[in-house]
C-alpha positions as CSV (number, residue, x, y, z in Angstrom):
1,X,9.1,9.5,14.7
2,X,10.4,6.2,15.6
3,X,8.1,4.6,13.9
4,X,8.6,5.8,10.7
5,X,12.7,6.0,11.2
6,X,12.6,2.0,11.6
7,X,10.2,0.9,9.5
8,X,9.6,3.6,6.5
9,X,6.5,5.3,5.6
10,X,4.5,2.0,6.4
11,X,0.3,1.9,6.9
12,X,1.1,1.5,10.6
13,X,3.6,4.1,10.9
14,X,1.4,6.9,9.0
15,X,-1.8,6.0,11.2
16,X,0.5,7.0,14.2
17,X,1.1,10.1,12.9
18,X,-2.6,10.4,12.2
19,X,-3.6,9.0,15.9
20,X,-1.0,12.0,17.4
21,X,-3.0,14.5,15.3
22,X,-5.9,13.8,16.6
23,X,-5.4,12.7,20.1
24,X,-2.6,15.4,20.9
25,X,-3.8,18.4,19.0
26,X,-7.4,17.2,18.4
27,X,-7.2,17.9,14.9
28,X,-10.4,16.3,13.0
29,X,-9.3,15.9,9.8
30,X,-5.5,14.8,9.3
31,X,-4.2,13.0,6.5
32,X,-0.9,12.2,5.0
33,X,-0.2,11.6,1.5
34,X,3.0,10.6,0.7
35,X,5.1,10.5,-3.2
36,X,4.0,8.0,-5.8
37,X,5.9,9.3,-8.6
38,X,4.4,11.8,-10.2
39,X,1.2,11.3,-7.8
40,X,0.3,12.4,-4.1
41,X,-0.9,9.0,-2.7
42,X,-2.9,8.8,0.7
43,X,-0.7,7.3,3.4
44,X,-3.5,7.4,6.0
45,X,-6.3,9.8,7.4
46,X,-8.6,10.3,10.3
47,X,-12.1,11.5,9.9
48,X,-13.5,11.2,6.3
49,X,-16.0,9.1,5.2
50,X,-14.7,9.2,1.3
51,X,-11.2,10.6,0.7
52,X,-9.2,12.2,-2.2
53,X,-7.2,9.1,-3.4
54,X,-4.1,11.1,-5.1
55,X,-3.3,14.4,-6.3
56,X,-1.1,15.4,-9.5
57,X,0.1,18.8,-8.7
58,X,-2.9,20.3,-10.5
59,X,-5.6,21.2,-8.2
60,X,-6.4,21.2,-4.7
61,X,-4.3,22.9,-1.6
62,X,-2.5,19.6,-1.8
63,X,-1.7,20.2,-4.9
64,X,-0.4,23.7,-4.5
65,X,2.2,22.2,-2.4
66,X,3.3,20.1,-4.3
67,X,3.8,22.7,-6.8
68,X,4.9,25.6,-5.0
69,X,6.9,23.7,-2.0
70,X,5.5,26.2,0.2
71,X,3.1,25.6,3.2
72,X,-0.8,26.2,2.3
73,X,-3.0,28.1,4.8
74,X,-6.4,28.5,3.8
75,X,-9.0,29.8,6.4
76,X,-12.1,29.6,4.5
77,X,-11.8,26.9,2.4
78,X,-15.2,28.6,0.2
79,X,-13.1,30.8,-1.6
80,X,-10.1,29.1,-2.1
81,X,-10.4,28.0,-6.4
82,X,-8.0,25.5,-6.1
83,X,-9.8,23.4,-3.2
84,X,-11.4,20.1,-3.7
85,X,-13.6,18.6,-1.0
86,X,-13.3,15.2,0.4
87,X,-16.0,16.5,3.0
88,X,-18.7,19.0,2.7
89,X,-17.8,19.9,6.3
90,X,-14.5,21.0,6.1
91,X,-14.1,25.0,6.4
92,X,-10.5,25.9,6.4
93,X,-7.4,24.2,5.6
94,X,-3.4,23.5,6.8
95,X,-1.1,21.6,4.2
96,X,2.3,21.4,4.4
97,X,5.2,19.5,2.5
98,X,7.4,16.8,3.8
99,X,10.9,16.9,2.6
100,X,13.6,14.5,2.1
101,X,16.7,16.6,1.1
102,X,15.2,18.7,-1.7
103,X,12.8,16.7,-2.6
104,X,9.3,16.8,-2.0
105,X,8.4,12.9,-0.3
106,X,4.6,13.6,1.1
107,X,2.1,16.2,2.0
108,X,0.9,17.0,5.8
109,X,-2.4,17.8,5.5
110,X,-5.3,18.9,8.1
111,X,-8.4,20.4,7.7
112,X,-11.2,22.3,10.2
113,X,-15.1,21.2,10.4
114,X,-17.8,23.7,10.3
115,X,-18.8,22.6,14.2
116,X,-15.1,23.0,14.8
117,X,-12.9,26.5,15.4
118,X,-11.0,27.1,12.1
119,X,-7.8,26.4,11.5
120,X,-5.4,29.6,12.5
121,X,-1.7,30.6,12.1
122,X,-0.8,28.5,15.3
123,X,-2.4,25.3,13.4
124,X,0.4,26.3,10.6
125,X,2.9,26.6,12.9
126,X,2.1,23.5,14.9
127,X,2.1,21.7,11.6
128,X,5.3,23.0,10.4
129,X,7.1,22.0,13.2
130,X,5.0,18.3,13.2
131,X,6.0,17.9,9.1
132,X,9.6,18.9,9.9
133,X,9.5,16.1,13.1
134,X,8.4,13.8,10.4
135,X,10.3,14.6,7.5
136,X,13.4,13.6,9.4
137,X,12.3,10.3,10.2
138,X,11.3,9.8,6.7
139,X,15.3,10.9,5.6
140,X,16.2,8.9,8.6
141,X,14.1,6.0,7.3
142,X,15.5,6.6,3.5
143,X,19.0,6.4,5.0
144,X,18.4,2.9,6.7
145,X,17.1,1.2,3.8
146,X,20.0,2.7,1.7
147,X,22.1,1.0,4.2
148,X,20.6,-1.9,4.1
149,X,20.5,-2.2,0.2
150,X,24.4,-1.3,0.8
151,X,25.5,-4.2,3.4
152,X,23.2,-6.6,1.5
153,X,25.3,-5.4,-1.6
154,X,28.7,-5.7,-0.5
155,X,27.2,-9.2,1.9
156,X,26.7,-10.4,-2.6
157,X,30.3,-9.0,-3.5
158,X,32.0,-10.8,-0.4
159,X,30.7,-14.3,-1.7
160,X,31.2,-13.7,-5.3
161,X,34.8,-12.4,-4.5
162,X,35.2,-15.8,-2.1
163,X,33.9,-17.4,-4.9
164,X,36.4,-16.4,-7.9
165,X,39.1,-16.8,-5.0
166,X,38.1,-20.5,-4.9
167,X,38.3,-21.0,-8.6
168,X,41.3,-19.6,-8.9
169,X,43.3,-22.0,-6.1
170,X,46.0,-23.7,-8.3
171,X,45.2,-27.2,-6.2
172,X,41.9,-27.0,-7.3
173,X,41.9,-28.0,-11.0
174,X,44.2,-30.9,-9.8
175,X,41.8,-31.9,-7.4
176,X,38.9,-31.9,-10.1
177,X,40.9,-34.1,-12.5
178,X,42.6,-36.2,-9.7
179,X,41.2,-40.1,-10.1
């Protein structure tokens, strides 16, 4: 969290997030993909060889979230129609969307092996609570840069105001001409 609430949704900050999933909750397969305008970009991962670069809202679990908003639990990954592989290993599947207000900034996104227990309600719940955790900072993060693109703003307006205050000194046009 602090991470990402000082810096933003950095490389660094997102493979922190991935190294708690796996280290803390021993999660395999985490990744994070965060908003690229109309795209799902991946922010970092843990575990796969090859990954799914974005995702546009039209297929995968990833995808469902985007669309629907809604967390995705998908035990059994084999019947799932919308699912799209970045491993042949994976068996179940927990995706769940990062908000910033009421907007939809990234997807949480972990996913079971076959050698591995599948993913279960308590996996949704643990990522729930993990994506909320994060989406916070990622407001939080939003917020600082907004007020930094503020004070930076008004830092401009204070010497442009100091400036057309200097112009205007009624000495000053005397002092130009003045031999």
């Amino acid at each position: 969290g602090r991470a990402l609430t000082g810096d933003g949704p950095t490389a660094q900050a997102l493979d922190e997030v991935m190294a708690i999933l796996v280290d803390r909750f021993v999660y395999r397969y985490p990744s994070i993909y965060m908003r690229d305008g109309d795209l799902m970009r991946i922010g970092a991962q843990r575990g796969y060889d090859t990954v799914i670069e974005t995702f546009d809202g039209t297929v995968g679990v990833v995808g469902r979230v985007m669309r629907s908003g809604k967390p995705q639990f998908v035990p059994d990954v084999t019947v799932d129609p919308e699912y799209r592989a970045a491993s042949p290993d994976v068996r179940s599947e927990v995706s769940v969307p990062l908000w910033s207000g009421d907007t939809i900034v990234g997807v949480l996104n972990i996913e079971s092996g076959q050698d591995a227990s599948p993913l279960d309600i308590s996996d949704l719940d643990t990522l729930v609570v993990v994506a909320d955790r994060v989406s916070v900072a990622l407001a939080l993060a939003r917020e600082r840069e907004a007020l930094r693109e503020r004070a930076a703003l008004f830092t401009r307006l204070a010497a442009f105001g100091s400036a057309v205050n200097a112009s205007l000194d009624p000495r000053e046009p005397a002092r130009r001409w003045d031999v």
